[in-house]
C-alpha atoms as a printed R data frame, in Angstrom:
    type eleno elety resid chain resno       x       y       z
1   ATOM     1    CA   UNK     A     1  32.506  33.271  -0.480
2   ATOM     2    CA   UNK     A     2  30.670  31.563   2.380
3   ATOM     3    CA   UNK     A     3  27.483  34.174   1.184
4   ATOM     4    CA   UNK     A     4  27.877  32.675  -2.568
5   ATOM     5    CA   UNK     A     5  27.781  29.503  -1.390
6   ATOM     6    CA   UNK     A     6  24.500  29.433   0.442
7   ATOM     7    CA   UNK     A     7  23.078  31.521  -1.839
8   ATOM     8    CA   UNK     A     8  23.992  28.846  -4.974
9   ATOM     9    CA   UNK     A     9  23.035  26.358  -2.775
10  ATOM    10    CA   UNK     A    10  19.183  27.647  -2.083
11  ATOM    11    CA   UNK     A    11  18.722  28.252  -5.710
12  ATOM    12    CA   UNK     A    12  19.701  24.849  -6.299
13  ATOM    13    CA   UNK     A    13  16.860  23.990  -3.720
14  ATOM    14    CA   UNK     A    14  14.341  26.249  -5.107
15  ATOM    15    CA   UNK     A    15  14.953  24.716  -8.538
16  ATOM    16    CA   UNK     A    16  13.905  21.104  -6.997
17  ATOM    17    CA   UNK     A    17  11.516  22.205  -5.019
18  ATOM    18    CA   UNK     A    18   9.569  24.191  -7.878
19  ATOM    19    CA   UNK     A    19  10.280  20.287  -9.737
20  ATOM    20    CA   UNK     A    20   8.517  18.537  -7.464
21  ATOM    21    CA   UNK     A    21   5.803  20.793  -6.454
22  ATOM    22    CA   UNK     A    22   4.714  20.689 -10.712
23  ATOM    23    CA   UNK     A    23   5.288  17.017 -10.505
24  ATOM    24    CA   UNK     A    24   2.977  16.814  -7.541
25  ATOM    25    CA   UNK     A    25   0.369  18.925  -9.379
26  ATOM    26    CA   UNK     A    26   0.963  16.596 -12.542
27  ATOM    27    CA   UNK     A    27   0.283  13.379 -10.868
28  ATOM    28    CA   UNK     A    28  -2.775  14.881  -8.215
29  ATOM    29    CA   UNK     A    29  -4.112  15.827 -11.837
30  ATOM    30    CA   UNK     A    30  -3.963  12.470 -13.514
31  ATOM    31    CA   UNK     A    31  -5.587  11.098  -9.915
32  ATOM    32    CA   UNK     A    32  -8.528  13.962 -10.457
33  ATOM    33    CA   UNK     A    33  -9.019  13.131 -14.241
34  ATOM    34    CA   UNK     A    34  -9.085   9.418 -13.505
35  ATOM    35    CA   UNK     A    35 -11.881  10.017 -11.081
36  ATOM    36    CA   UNK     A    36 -13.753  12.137 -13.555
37  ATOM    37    CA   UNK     A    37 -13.479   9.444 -16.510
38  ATOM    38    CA   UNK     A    38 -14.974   7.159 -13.717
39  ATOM    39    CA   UNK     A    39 -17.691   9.262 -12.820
40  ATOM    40    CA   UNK     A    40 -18.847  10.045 -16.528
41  ATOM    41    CA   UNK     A    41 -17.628   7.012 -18.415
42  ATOM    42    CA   UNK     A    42 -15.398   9.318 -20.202
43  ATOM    43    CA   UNK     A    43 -13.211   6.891 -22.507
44  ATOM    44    CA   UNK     A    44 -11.645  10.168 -24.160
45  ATOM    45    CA   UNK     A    45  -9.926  11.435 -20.177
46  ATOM    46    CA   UNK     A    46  -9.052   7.811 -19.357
47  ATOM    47    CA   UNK     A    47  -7.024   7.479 -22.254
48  ATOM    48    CA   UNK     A    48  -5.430  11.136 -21.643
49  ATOM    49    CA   UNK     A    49  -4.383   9.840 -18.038
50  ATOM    50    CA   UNK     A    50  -2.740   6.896 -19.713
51  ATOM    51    CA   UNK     A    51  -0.785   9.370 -22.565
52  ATOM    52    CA   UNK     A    52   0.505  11.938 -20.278
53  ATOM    53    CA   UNK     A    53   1.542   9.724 -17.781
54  ATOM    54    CA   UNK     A    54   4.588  10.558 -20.320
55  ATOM    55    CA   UNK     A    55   5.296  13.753 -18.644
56  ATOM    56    CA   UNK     A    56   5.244  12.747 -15.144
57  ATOM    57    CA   UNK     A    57   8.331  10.452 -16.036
58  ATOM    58    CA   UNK     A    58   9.793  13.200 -17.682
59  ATOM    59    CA   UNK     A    59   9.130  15.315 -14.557
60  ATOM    60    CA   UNK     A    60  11.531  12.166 -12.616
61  ATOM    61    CA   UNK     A    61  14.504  12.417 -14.784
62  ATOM    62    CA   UNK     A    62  14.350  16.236 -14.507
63  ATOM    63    CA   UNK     A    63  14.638  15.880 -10.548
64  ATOM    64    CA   UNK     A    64  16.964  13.215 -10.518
65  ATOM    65    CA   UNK     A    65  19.070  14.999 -12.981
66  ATOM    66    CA   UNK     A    66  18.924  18.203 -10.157
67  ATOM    67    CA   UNK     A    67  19.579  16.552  -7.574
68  ATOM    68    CA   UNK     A    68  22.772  14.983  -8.641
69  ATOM    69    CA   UNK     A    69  23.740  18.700 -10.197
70  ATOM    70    CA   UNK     A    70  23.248  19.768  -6.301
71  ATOM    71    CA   UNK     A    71  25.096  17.142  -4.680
72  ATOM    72    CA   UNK     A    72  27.786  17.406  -7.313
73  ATOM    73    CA   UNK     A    73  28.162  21.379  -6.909
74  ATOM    74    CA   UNK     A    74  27.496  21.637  -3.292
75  ATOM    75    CA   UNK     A    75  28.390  18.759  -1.392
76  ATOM    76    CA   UNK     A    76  26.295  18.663   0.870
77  ATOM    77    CA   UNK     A    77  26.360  17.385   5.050
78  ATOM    78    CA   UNK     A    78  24.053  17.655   7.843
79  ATOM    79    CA   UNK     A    79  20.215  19.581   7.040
80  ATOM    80    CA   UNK     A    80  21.298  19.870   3.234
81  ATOM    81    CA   UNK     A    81  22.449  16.215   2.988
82  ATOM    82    CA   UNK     A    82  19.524  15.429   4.079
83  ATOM    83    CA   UNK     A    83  17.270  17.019   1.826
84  ATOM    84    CA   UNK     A    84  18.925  15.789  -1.035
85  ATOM    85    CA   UNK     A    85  18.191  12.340  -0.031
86  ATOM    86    CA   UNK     A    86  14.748  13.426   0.621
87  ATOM    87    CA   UNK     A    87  14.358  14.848  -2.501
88  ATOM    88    CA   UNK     A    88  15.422  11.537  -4.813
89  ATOM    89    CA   UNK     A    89  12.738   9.244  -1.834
90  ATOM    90    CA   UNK     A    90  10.181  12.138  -2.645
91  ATOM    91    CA   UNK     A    91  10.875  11.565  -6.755
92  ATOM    92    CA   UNK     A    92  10.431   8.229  -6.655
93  ATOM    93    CA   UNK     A    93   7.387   8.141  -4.182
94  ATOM    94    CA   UNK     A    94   5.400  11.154  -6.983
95  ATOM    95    CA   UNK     A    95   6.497   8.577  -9.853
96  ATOM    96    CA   UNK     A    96   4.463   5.513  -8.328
97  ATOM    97    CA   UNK     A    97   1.531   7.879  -8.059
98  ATOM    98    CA   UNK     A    98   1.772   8.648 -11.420
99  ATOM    99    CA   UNK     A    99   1.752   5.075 -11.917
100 ATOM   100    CA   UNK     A   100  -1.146   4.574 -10.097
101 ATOM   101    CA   UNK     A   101  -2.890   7.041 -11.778
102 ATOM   102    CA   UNK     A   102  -2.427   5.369 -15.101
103 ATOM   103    CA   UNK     A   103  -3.359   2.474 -13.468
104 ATOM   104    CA   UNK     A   104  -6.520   3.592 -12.215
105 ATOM   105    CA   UNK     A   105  -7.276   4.749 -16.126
106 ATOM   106    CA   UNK     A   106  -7.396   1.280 -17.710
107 ATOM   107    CA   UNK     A   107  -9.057   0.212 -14.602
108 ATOM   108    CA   UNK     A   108 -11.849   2.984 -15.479
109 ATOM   109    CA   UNK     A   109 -11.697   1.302 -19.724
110 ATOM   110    CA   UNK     A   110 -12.265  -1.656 -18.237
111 ATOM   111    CA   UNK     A   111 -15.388  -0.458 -16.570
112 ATOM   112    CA   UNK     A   112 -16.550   1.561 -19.456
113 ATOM   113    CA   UNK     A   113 -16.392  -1.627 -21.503
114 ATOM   114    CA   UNK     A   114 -18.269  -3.532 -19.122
115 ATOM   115    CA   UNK     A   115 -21.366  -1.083 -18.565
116 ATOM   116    CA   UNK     A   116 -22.240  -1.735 -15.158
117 ATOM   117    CA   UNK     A   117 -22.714   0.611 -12.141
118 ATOM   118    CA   UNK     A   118 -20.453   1.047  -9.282
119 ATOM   119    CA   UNK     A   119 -20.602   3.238  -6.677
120 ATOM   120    CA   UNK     A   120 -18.602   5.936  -7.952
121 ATOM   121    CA   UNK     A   121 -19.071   8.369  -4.875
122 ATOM   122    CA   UNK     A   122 -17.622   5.816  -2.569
123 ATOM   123    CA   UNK     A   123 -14.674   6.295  -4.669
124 ATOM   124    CA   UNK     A   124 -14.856   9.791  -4.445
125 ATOM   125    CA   UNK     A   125 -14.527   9.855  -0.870
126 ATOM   126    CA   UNK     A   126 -11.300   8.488  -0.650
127 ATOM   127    CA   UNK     A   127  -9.749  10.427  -3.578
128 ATOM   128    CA   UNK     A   128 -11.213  13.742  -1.697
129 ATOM   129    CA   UNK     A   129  -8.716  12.341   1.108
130 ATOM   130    CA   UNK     A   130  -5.859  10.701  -0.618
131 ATOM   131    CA   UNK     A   131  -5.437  13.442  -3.633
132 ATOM   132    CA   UNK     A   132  -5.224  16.454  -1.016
133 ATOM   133    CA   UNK     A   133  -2.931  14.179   1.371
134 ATOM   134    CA   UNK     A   134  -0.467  13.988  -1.817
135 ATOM   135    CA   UNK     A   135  -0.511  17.896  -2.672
136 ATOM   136    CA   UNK     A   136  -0.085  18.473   1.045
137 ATOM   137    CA   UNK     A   137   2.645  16.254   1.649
138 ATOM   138    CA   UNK     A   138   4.325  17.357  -1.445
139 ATOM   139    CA   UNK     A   139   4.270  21.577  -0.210
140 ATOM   140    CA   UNK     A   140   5.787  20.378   3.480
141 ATOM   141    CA   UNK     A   141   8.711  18.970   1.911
142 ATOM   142    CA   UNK     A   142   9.689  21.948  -0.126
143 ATOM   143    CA   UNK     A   143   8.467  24.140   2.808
144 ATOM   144    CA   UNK     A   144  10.523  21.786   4.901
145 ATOM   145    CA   UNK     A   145   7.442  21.945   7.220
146 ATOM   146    CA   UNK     A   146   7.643  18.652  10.225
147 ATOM   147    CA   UNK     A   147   4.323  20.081  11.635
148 ATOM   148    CA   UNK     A   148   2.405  20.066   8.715
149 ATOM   149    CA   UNK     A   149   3.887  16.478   7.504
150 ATOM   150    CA   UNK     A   150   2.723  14.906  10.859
151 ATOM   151    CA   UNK     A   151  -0.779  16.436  10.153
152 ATOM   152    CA   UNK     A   152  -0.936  15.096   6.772
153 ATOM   153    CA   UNK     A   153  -0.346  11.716   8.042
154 ATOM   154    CA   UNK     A   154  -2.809  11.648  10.529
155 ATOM   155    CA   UNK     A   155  -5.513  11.435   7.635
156 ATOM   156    CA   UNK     A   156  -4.167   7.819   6.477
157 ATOM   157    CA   UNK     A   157  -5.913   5.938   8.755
158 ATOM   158    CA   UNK     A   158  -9.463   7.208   7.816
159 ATOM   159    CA   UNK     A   159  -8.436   6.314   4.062
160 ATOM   160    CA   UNK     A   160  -7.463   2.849   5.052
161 ATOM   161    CA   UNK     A   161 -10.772   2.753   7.026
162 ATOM   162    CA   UNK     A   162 -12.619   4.375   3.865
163 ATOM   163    CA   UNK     A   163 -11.060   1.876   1.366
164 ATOM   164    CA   UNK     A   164 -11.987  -1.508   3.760
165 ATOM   165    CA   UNK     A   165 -15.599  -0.426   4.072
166 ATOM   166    CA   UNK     A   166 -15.632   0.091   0.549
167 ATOM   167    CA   UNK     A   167 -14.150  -3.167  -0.784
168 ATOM   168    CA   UNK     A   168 -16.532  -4.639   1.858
169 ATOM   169    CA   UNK     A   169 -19.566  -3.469  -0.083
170 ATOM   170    CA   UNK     A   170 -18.068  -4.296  -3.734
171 ATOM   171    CA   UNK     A   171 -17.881  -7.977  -2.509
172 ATOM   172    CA   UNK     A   172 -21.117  -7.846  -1.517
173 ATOM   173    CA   UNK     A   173 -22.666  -6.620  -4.532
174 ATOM   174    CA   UNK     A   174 -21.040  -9.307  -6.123
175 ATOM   175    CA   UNK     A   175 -22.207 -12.164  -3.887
176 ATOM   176    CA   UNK     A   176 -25.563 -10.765  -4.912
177 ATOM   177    CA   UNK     A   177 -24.475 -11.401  -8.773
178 ATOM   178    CA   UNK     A   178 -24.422  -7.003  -8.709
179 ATOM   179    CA   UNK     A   179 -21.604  -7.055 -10.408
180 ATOM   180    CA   UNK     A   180 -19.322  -9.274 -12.626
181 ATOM   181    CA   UNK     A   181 -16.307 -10.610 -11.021
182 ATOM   182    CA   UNK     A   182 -14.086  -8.326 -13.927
183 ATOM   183    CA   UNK     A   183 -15.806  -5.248 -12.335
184 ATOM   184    CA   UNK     A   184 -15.073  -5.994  -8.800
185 ATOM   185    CA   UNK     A   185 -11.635  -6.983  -9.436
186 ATOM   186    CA   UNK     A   186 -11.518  -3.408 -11.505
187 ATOM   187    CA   UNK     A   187 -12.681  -1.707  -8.757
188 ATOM   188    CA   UNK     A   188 -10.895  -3.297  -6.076
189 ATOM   189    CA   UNK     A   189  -7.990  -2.235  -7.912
190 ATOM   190    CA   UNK     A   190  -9.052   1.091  -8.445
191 ATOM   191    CA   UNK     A   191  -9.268   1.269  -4.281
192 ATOM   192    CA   UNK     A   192  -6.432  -0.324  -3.579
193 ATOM   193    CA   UNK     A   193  -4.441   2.478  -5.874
194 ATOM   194    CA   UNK     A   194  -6.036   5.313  -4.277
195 ATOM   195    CA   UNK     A   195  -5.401   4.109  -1.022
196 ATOM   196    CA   UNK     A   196  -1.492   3.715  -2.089
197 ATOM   197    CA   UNK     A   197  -1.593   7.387  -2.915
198 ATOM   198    CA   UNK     A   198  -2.584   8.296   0.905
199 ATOM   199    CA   UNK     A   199   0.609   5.822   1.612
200 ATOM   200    CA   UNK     A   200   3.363   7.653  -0.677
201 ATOM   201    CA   UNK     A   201   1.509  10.583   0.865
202 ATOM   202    CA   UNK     A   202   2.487   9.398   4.370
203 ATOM   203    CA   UNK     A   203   6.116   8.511   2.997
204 ATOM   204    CA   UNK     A   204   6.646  12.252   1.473
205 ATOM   205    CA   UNK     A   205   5.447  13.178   5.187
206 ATOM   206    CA   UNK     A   206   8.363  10.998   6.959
207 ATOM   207    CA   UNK     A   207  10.986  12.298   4.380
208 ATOM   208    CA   UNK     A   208  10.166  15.801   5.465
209 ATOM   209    CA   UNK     A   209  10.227  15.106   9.040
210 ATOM   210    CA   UNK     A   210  13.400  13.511   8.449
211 ATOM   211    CA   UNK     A   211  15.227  16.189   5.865
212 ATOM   212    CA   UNK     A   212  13.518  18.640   8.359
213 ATOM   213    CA   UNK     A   213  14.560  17.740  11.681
214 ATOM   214    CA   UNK     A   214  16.737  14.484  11.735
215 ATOM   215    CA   UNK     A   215  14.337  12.288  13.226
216 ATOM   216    CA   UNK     A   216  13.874   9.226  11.445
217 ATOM   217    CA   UNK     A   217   9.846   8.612  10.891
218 ATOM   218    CA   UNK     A   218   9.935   7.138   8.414
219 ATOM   219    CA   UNK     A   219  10.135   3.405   9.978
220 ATOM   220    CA   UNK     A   220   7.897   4.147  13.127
221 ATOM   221    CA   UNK     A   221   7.165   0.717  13.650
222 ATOM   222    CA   UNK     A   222  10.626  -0.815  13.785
223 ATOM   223    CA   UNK     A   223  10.167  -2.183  17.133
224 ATOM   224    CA   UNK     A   224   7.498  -4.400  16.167
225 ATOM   225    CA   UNK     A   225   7.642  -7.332  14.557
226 ATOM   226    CA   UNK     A   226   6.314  -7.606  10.847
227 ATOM   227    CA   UNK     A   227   4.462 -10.881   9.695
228 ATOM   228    CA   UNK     A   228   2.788 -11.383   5.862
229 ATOM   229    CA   UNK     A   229   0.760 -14.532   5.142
230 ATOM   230    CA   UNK     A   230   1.401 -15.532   1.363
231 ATOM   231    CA   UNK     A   231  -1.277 -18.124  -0.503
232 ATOM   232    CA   UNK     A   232  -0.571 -19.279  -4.397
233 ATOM   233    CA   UNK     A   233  -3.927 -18.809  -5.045
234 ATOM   234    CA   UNK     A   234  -7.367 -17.055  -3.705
235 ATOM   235    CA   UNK     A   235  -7.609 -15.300  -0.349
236 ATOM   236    CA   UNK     A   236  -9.443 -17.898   1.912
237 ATOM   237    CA   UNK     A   237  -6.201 -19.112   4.270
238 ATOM   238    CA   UNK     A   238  -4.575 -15.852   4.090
239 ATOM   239    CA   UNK     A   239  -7.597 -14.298   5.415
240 ATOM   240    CA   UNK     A   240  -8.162 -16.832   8.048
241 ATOM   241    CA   UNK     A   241  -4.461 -16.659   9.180
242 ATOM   242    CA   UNK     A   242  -4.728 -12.390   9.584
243 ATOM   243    CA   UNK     A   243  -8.150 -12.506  11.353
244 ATOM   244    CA   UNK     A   244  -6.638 -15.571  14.029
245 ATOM   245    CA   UNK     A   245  -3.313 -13.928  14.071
246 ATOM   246    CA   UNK     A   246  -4.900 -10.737  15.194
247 ATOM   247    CA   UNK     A   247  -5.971 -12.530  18.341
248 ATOM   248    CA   UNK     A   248  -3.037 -13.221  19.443
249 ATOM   249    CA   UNK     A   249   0.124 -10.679  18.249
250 ATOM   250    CA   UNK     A   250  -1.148  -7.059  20.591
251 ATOM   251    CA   UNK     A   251   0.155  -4.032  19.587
252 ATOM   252    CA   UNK     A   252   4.406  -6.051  19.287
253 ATOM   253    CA   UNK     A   253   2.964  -7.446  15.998
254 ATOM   254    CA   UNK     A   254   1.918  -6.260  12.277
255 ATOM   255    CA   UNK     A   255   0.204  -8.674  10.346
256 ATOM   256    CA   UNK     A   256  -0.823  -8.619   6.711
257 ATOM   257    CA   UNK     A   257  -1.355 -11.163   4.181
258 ATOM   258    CA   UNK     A   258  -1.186 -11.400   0.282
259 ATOM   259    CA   UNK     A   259  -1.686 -14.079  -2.361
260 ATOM   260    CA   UNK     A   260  -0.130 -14.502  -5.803
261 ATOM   261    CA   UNK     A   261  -3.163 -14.370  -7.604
262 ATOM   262    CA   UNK     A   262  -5.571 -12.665  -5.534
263 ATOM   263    CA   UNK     A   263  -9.369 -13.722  -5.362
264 ATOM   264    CA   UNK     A   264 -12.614 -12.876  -3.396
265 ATOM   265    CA   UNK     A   265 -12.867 -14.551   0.143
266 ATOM   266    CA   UNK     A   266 -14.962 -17.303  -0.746
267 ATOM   267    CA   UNK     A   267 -18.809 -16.904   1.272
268 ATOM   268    CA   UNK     A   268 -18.430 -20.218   3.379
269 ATOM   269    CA   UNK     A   269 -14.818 -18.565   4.397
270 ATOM   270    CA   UNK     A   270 -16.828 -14.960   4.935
271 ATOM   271    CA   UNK     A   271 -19.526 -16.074   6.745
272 ATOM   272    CA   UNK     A   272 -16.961 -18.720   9.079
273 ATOM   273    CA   UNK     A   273 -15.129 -16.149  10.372
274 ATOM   274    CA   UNK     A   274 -17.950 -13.864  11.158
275 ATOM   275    CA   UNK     A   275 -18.974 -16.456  13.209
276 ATOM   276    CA   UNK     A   276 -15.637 -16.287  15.185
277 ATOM   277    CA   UNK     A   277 -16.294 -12.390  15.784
278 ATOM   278    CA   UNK     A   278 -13.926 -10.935  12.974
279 ATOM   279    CA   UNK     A   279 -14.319  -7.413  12.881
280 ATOM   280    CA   UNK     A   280 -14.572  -7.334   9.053
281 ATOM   281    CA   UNK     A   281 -13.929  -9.401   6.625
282 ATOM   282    CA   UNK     A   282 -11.169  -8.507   3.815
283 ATOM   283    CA   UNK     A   283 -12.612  -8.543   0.008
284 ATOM   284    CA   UNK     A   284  -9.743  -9.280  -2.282
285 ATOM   285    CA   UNK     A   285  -6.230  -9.693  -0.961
286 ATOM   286    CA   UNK     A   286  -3.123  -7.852  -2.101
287 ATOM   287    CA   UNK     A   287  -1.234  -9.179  -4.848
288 ATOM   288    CA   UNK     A   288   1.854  -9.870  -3.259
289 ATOM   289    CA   UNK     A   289   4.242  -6.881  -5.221
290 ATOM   290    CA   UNK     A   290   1.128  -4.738  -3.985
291 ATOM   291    CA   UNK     A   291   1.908  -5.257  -0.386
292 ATOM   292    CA   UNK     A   292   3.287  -1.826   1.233
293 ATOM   293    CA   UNK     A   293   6.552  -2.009   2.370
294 ATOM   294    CA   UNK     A   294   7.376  -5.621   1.405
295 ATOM   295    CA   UNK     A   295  11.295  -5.032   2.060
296 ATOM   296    CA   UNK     A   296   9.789  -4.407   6.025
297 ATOM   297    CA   UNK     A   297   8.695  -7.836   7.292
298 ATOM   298    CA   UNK     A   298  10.291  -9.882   9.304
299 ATOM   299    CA   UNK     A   299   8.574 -12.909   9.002
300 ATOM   300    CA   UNK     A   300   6.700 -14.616   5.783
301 ATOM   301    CA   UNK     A   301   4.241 -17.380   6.228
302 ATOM   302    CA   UNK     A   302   3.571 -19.783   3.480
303 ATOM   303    CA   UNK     A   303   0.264 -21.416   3.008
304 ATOM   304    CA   UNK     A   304   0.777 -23.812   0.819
305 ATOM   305    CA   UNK     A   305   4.170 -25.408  -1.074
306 ATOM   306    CA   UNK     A   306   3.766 -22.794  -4.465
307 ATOM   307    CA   UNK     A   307   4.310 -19.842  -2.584
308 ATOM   308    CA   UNK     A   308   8.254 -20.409  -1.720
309 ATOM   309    CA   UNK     A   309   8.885 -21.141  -5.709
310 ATOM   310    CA   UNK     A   310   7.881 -17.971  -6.622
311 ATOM   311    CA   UNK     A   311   8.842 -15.421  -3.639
312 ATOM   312    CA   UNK     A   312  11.110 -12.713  -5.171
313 ATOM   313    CA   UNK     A   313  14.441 -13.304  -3.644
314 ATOM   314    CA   UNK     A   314  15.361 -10.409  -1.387
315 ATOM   315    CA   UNK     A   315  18.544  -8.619  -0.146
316 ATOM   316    CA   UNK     A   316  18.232  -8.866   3.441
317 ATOM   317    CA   UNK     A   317  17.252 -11.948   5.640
318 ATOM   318    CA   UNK     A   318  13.965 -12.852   6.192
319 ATOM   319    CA   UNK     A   319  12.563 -15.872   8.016
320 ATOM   320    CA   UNK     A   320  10.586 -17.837   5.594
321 ATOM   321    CA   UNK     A   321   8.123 -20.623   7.539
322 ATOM   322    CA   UNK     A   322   5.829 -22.769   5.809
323 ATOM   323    CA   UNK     A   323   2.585 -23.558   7.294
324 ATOM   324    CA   UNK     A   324   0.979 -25.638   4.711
325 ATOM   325    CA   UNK     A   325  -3.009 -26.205   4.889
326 ATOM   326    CA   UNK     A   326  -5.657 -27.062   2.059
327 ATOM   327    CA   UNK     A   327  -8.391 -24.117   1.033
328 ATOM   328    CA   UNK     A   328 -11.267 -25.262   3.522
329 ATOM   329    CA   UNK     A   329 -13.834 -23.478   0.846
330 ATOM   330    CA   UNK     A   330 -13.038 -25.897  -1.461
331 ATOM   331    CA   UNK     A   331 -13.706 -29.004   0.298
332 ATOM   332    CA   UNK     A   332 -16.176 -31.374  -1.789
333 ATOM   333    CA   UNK     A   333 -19.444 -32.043   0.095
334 ATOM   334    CA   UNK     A   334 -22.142 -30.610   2.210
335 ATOM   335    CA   UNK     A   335 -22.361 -27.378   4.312
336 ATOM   336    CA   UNK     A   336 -21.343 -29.684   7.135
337 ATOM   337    CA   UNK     A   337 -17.971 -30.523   5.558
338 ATOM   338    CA   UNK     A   338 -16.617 -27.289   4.416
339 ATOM   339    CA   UNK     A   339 -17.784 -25.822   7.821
340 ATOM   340    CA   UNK     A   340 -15.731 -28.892   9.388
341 ATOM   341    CA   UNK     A   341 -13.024 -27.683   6.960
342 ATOM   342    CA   UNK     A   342 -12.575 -24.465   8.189
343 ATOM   343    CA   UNK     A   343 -12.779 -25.712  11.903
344 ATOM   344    CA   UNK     A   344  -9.501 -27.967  11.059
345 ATOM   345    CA   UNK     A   345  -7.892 -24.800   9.394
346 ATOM   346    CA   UNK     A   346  -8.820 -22.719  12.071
347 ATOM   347    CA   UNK     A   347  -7.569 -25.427  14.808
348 ATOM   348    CA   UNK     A   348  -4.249 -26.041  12.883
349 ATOM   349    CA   UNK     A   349  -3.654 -21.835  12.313
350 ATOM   350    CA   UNK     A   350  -4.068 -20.849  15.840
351 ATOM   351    CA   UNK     A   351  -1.784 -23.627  17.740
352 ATOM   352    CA   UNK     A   352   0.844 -22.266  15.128
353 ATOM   353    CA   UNK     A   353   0.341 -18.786  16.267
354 ATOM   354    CA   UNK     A   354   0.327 -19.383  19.711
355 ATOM   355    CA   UNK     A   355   3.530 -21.022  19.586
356 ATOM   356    CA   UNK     A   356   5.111 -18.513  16.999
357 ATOM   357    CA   UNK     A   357   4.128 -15.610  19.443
358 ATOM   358    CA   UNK     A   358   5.380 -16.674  22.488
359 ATOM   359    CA   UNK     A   359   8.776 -17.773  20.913
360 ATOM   360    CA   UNK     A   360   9.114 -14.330  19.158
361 ATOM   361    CA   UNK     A   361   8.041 -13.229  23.198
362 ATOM   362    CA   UNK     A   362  11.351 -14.870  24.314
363 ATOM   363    CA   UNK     A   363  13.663 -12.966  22.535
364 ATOM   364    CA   UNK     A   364  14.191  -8.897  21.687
365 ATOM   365    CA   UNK     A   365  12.068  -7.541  19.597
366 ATOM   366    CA   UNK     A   366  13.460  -6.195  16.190
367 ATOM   367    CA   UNK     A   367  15.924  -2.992  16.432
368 ATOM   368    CA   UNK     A   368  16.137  -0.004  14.493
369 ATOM   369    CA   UNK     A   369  15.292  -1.086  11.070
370 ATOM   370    CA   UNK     A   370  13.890  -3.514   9.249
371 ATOM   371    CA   UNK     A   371  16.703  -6.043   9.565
372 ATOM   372    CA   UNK     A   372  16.162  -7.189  13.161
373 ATOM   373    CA   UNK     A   373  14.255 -10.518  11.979
């Protein structure tokens, strides 16, 4: 009987892993044929990305639909438990990529439309990364393969590095009036998506670690505290708020930032924090649902009053502070005043952050998970 059992029960896993390892190949397809349509202006694959983005949400229901047959019929505890669970994280994790993929596509229309020139083997590079990462991460799960997960996440980090450099140069061609502001905020999306494939890529690889050998990866940096600057509008304070807070947090802090309705950092905001030694200089910032892991910080910092309206209410606590201050790149008057601006912005951000990190300094730091704030 016992024989039966875990015989029933590996068939049941072979059936989800064969699922997911076609869904994988289904949604690093769509990623490959949105590049293409990029790279040729093909209208025709663009909109075939879009169709048979169909079929990847079939694929979902198929998996969810096994892997409530196998918990049903085997009942799983301990290894098989917790492949189970990986399995439905891993489902969901392939869908958004197929959702990025369609994304991408009517980010590639808009392009077409437009008839301007971007550089489409910058984009390349990262999909040669990000699209592999996904396949890879995919065949350790059903392998059940720790080793080769934490090898596929060592390559995010050279995406995110890829992606930054690339939305570095997009601004810049549009500063030089290169590009229309539609393109860059089409391509800047397009980047953005491919780099959230490398990051459901590193998820898959924490799952398997996980289902694999019990340890929990998949919230490495639970120790650390978790702050996200939020703006209404633009990216000027929210990027003058990362680059300070970076000065001060170490390696007991994340920061990111996000606005509601993302825009280019203005020059005047560019060029002032070169001038304080920023390392680079973001492009566009997320949009604030865009923002990986958003149910993971601790701490959310709002810019100005609009922000709190409009924050999606969440399920567990977070400490909401509100540092209100006025977009320095929009002061009226001479180069003089807006650079005065900034100084005043600047001034006002860091004596916040000073005294925010040495009271966080004064207590524990956040335990497992991300409800220690």
């Amino acid at each position: 009987m016992g024989c039966h059992l875990e015989q029933t029960a590996q068939q049941d896993m072979d059936r989800i892993g064969d699922a997911i390892t076609r869904m994988a190949a289904l949604s690093a397809q769509a990623l490959r044929d949105g590049m293409r349509a990029l790279a040729t202006g093909n209208r025709m694959l663009a909109y075939s990305v879009i169709i048979r983005d169909q079929r990847i949400d079939a694929m979902e229901k198929t998996i969810d639909r096994l892997c409530l047959e196998f918990l049903v019929r085997q009942q799983p505890v301990a290894g098989l438990l917790r492949f189970a669970y990986g399995a439905i994280r891993v489902n969901l994790e392939l869908e958004r990529v197929g959702d990025y993929a369609e994304s991408i596509a009517r980010q590639v229309l808009k392009l077409i439309s437009l008839g301007v020139q971007v550089p489409t083997e910058r984009f390349a590079e990262i999909a040669d990364l990000s699209v592999p990462m996904l396949t890879d991460a995919a065949r350790a799960f059903v392998a059940r393969d720790a080793e080769r997960a934490r090898l596929v996440m060592e390559v995010e980090e050279t995406v995110d590095g890829l992606k930054s450099r690339l939305n570095q140069d997009l601004v810049e061609r549009f500063g030089c009036n290169q590009i229309p502001f539609a393109a860059l905020n089409a391509c800047m999306m397009i980047a953005r998506r491919l780099e959230r494939v490398s990051d459901q890529a590193r998820n898959i690889c924490r799952e398997t670690v996980y289902a694999s050998t019990g340890e929990d990866a998949r919230h490495p940096d639970s120790g650390v505290y978790r702050v996200l600057f939020v703006e209404s509008s633009g990216g000027n304070r929210v990027a003058m708020a990362e680059s300070a807070a970076r000065r001060f947090g170490g390696e007991a802090f994340h920061f990111a930032s996000a606005s509601l309705d993302p825009q280019p950092v203005a020059a005047p905001t560019a060029e002032f924090l070169r001038a304080r030694g920023a390392d680079a200089v973001p492009g566009v910032p997320h949009g604030l649902l865009e923002v990986p892991e958003l149910d993971h910080y601790h701490i959310v910092i709002a810019l100005d009053a609009d922000v709190k309206r409009v924050f999606p209410k969440h399920a567990r606590r977070i400490v909401f502070l509100d540092w209100p201050v006025a977009d320095p790149a929009g002061t009226s008057g001479g180069a003089a005043e807006v650079r005065a601006a900034h100084e005043e912005v600047a001034r006002f951000l860091d004596g916040h952050l000073r005294d925010l990190v040495d009271a966080i300094g004064g207590v524990d730091r956040p335990n497992a998970g991300p409800g220690g704030a």
